[in-house]
C-alpha positions, 0 to 999 in steps of 0.5 A: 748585369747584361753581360753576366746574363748573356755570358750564362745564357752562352755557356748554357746553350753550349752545354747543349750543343755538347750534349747533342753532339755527344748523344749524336755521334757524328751529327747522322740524326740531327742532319737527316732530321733537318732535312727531312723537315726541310724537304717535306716542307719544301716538297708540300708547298711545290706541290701545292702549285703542281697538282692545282696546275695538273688537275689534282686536289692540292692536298692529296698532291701535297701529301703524295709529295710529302710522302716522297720526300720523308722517304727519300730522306731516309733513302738517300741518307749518307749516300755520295752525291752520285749514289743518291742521284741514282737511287732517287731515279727509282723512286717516281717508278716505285710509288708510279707502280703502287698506285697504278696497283691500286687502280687496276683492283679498285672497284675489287673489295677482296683484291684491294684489300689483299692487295695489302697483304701482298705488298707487306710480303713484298715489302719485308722481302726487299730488305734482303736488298737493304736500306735500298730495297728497304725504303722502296717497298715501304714507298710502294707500301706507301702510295699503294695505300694513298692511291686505295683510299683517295680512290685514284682514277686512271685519268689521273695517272698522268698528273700523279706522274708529274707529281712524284717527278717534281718531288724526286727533283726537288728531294734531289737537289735538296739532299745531293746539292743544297744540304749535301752531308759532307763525309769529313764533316761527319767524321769531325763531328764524330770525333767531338762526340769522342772528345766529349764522351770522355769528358763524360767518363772523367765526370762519372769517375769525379761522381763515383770518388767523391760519392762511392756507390753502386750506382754511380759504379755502372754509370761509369761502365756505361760511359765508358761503353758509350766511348767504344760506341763513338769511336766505332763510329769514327773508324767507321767514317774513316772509310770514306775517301773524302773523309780522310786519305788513308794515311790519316785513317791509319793515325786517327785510328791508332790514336783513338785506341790509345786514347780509349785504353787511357780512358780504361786506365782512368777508370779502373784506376778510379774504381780501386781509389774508391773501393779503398775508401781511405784516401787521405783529404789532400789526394782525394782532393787533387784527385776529384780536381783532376777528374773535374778539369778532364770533365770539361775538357781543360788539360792545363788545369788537369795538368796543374792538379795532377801535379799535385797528386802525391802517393808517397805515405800510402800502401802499395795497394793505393798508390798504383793506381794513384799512379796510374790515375795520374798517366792517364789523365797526362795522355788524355790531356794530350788526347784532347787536343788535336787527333793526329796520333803516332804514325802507324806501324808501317814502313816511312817509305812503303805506300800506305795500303787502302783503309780498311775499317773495322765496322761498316756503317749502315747510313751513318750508324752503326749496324742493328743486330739483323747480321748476328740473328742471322748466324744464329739462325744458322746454328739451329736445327737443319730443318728450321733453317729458313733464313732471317729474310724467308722467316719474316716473309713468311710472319708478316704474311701470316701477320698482315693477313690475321690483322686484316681479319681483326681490323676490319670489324674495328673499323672496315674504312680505317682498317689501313692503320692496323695494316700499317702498324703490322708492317712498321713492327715487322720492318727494321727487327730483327729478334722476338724481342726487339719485335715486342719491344718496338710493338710495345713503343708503337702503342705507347706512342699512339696512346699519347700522340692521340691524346697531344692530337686533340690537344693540338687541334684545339688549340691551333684551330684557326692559327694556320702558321701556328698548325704549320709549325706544329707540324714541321716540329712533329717531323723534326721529332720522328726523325729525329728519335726514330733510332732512339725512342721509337714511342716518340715517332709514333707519338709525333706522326700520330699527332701530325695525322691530327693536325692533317685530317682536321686540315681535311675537315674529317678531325673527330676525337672518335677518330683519332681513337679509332686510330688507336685502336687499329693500332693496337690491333696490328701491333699485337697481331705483328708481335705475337706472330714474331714470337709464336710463328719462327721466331728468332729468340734473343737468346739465341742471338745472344748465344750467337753474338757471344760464339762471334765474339770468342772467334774474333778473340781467338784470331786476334790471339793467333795474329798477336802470336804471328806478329810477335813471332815476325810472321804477321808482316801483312797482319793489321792488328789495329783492324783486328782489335776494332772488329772484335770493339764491333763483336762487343757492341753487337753482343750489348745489343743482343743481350739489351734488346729493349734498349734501342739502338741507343743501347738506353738503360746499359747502365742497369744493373742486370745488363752492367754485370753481363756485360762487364766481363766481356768488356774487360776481355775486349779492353785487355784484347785491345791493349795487347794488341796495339803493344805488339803492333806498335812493336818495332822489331819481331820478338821470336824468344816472347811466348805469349801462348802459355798464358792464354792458351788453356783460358781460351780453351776453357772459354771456347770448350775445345781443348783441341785449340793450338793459339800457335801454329808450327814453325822451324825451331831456331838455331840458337838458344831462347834468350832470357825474357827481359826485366822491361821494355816492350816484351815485358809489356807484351808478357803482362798484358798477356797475363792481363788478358788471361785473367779476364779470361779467368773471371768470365769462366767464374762468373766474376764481375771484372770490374776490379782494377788491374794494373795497367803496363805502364805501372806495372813496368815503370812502378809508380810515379817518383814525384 
């Protein structure tokens, strides 16, 4: 009984480990998480002993530290060890220089009170500078606003200085020495989150068999997206030196893109199976078994039943993609192991070039919309345009001064909070949208950490080890989900400020709603002055988004073409199609604003059906792509223009577009294109690429199944 107990209670607590794993790829917010709590922690309790040491009440140098430490854990997230010693050096400065302000104006209502609209400008306006610049100003933000109300006097500049000293040291050997995130351990976890987003496809493909339906057809397009995702974000941890030589990166990324184009086939193939709805019992038995083994990762037991898996009796229409189903599920099989995937195309005796990734990562995740909302912007009329940086210099001004004039009737002592929320909702947005939306979630997250704070404070008053572990937690959770639910970091920082001023003997249920209110106040002042004041509309981002997406389609055509042509020696084609996989993700977070970074709700119908042609278009782009640079030897007589150059003339509207460019004709007749091999491939996949370009002009949804090169070429599978 004992053993049946533990053995459930193990393989539970697996399931959610791969669950986190696969909702985290690469592990980037589950580490920065446990080392903010750990460094906020650690930092609170030296500080305990620091500022009682140096004259100061323990708990403001409690709290200066502990502001220190949650912003250096994001500052110094992802960085190298020498990056991050580096960085930390300017952090004592920074908070020094914002408190140091808030003495110099103390005793001067007017300017102290400006002073922290200055400051919002300031801080909005080192973003340029990024996540560097980013967290400097919001730390300068930060111990500007301590210093203003714990009313720092110039005697006590000294020991506050020894305060942020001992706190960057500390955050230093925590976050560059203690629990250093090492680089290939980010890419190993990344590449399980792949292995895992699989499983999910394959699951969502049993679902969709064994229950047709419209639902459980864009929950399979949303997994299926999520795998482009993880492996976005494997290519862009291959770009570290330490997390593999070049080389490697060079196979790892060649055998992702295999696996994913195995993935697509699985689920295409899928789609039509179901759409049939006539499968005999036997096949649709072996099928769902097959999708299950694949589910939870068991290759051998997929091989055993895709064994079983027999088209013959069945109309051409159903057995190939029964055939198809089957050569997927035999190389995701493969895939599941170990990723080492074939060599890349280069010369066995040539040096292998540095890696190039095809994203870059922006402290282990994968870039917000910031870059695409700036290419729009370019795009409107000459007199508006400001840049993406200048325009929001120019709202949170507007912003922070109209909230400074709404908050102080609300509360003149308590004003601070509206500040605050005006400046959390400016900062880390990029579009009118994503502003409302991030606005929206503050509130929300206020409204209920309000209402858990006074929970909270009753029932921890008087259990100090409980108080503290309810605070580690609330920690734990803003970071946590701060990329993937904004509401819960404003609920659990709400929460912790309960905790904190009933610690301080200030705790009344008037002020924690209070707090709301302010907050409410500054995030509707911030929100509609980023809609009314310059925005940068969604529609304009996504119009953007789409315009960088057909160019890099376009280039990768025109490499395809030189390539095939043998004049695209110096062309890596794996890079291309992994730029134009990040063209896709940034046109989904352009077109789901309001889903977060974790693109959340994807698979909802409204957002499924824009996105599904595209996604069709990258896939079909990718297949071709990695066909031609797997290709040996150059195939000058292939002619992949014709297909693809009207569609993409259609799509782009410039019917002046040459795919090809001139080159000396040869000196001998074209020879015939052959019945098969890899040019065969090459002409189909083309045509497959074409089509898709067709069904995103009509408005069709793509979502079809089309027969992959290997059915095409092979036929079915002769069992």
């Amino acid at each position: 009984m004992t053993s049946g107990w533990t053995g459930r209670a193990g393989q539970r607590a697996r399931t959610t480990v791969d669950r986190m794993v696969a909702a985290d790829p690469g592990l980037t917010r589950w580490h920065l998480a446990w080392r903010a709590t750990l460094a906020v922690a650690c930092v609170a309790v030296a500080e305990h002993w620091v500022g009682s040491a140096a004259g100061l009440p323990a708990l403001v140098a409690m709290l200066l530290g502990g502001m220190i430490a949650m912003n250096g854990a994001f500052l110094l997230a992802g960085r190298p060890r020498l990056d991050a010693v580096l960085t930390a050096l300017g952090m004592p400065f920074v908070a020094f220089a914002g408190v140091l302000l808030a003495v110099l104006v103390d005793g001067h209502l007017l300017a102290s009170r400006l002073g922290f609209v200055v400051l919002t400008v300031v801080a909005v306006y080192v973003r340029r500078f990024g996540i560097r610049g980013l967290n400097y100003g919001l730390l300068g933000w930060f111990a500007y606003m301590f210093g203003t109300f714990s009313r720092v006097r110039p005697d006590q500049l000294l020991p506050l200085s020894l305060v942020f000293l001992s706190a960057v040291a500390i955050l230093v050997i925590l976050m560059a020495g203690v629990a250093y995130q090492r680089p290939r351990t980010q890419l190993g976890a990344a590449l399980r989150a792949f292995d895992l987003r699989i499983a999910a496809v394959a699951r969502a493909c049993a679902d969709l068999l064994t229950e047709p339906s419209a639902k459980n057809a864009r929950e399979l397009h949303a997994r299926r997206f999520y795998v482009l995702e993880a492996a976005l974000i494997a290519e862009g941890h291959l770009a570290s030196p330490a997390a593999a030589e070049a080389d490697h990166a060079y196979r790892l990324r060649t055998g992702l893109l295999a696996t994913e184009l195995a993935v697509e086939e699985l689920a295409t193939a899928t789609i039509a199976l179901a759409d049939s709805g006539g499968l005999p019992e036997p096949v649709l038995s072996a099928s769902t078994a097959t999708l299950r083994a694949l589910a939870v990762r068991d290759p051998d037991r997929a091989r055993e039943h895709a064994r079983e898996l027999d088209g013959r009796g069945l109309s051409e229409s159903d057995g190939l993609p029964l055939a198809s189903l089957a050569d997927a599920a035999d190389r995701l099989c493969d895939a599941l192991r170990p990723h080492t995937g074939p060599r890349h195309a280069t010369d066995d005796d040539s040096p292998t070039p540095a890696f190039e990734p095809g994203v870059q990562l922006i402290a282990g995740n994968l870039p917000g919309s910031a870059g695409t909302a700036a290419d729009a912007l370019e795009a409107g009329p000459r007199w508006l345009r400001l840049s993406l940086n200048s325009r929001q210099c120019v709202q949170a001004g507007l912003a922070s001064l109209l909230t400074l004039l709404c908050a102080l009737p609300v509360s003149p002592v308590r004003f601070y909070w509206a500040m605050l929320a005006c400046l959390i909702v400016l900062t880390g947005t990029a579009t009118s949208g994503e502003t409302l939306v991030k606005g929206a979630h503050r509130v929300l997250g206020t409204a209920l950490g309000a209402v858990a704070a006074i929970v909270a404070v009753h029932l921890t008053r008087g259990h100090d080890t409980l108080v503290v572990t309810v605070m580690a937690v609330c920690v734990f959770l803003a970071v946590y989900f701060f990329r993937v639910a904004y509401g819960i970091l404003a609920f659990s920082i709400t929460t912790l400020m309960g905790l904190l001023y009933n610690a301080l003997g200030e705790f009344t249920d008037t002020l924690i709603l209070t707090r709301l209110e302010e907050t409410a106040v500054g995030a509707g002042v911030a929100a509609l002055i980023a809609v009314l004041i310059l925005p940068v509309h969604n529609r304009n981002t996504t119009a953007a988004a789409r315009d960088a997406f057909v160019r890099d389609l376009v280039d990768l055509v025109k490499e395809v073409r030189d390539k095939t042509a043998g004049r695209g020696c110096g062309t890596d084609l794996l890079m291309s199609a992994r730029r134009l996989d990040a063209r896709m993700h940034q046109l989904a977070l352009a077109t789901h604003p309001w889903g977060g970074a974790a693109l959340a709700g994807i698979d909802t119908a409204p957002v499924a059906r824009r996105l599904a042609s595209y996604s069709a278009i990258t896939v079909r782009a990718k297949a071709l792509a990695t066909a031609a640079a797997m290709e040996p030897k150059p195939v000058p007589d292939l002619d992949l223009v014709a297909p693809l150059t009207m569609p993409l003339r259609r799509l782009t509207g410039d019917y002046t577009l040459r795919i090809d460019t001139p080159y000396a004709p040869l000196r001998r007749p074209p020879a015939p294109l052959p019945r098969c091999g890899r040019a065969r491939t090459l002409r189909v996949l083309a045509d497959d690429l074409a089509g898709a370009l067709d069904g995103l002009r009509a408005g069709g949804d793509m979502t079809t199944w089309i027969p992959s090169s290997q059915t095409v070429v092979a036929g079915p599978r002769q069992r």
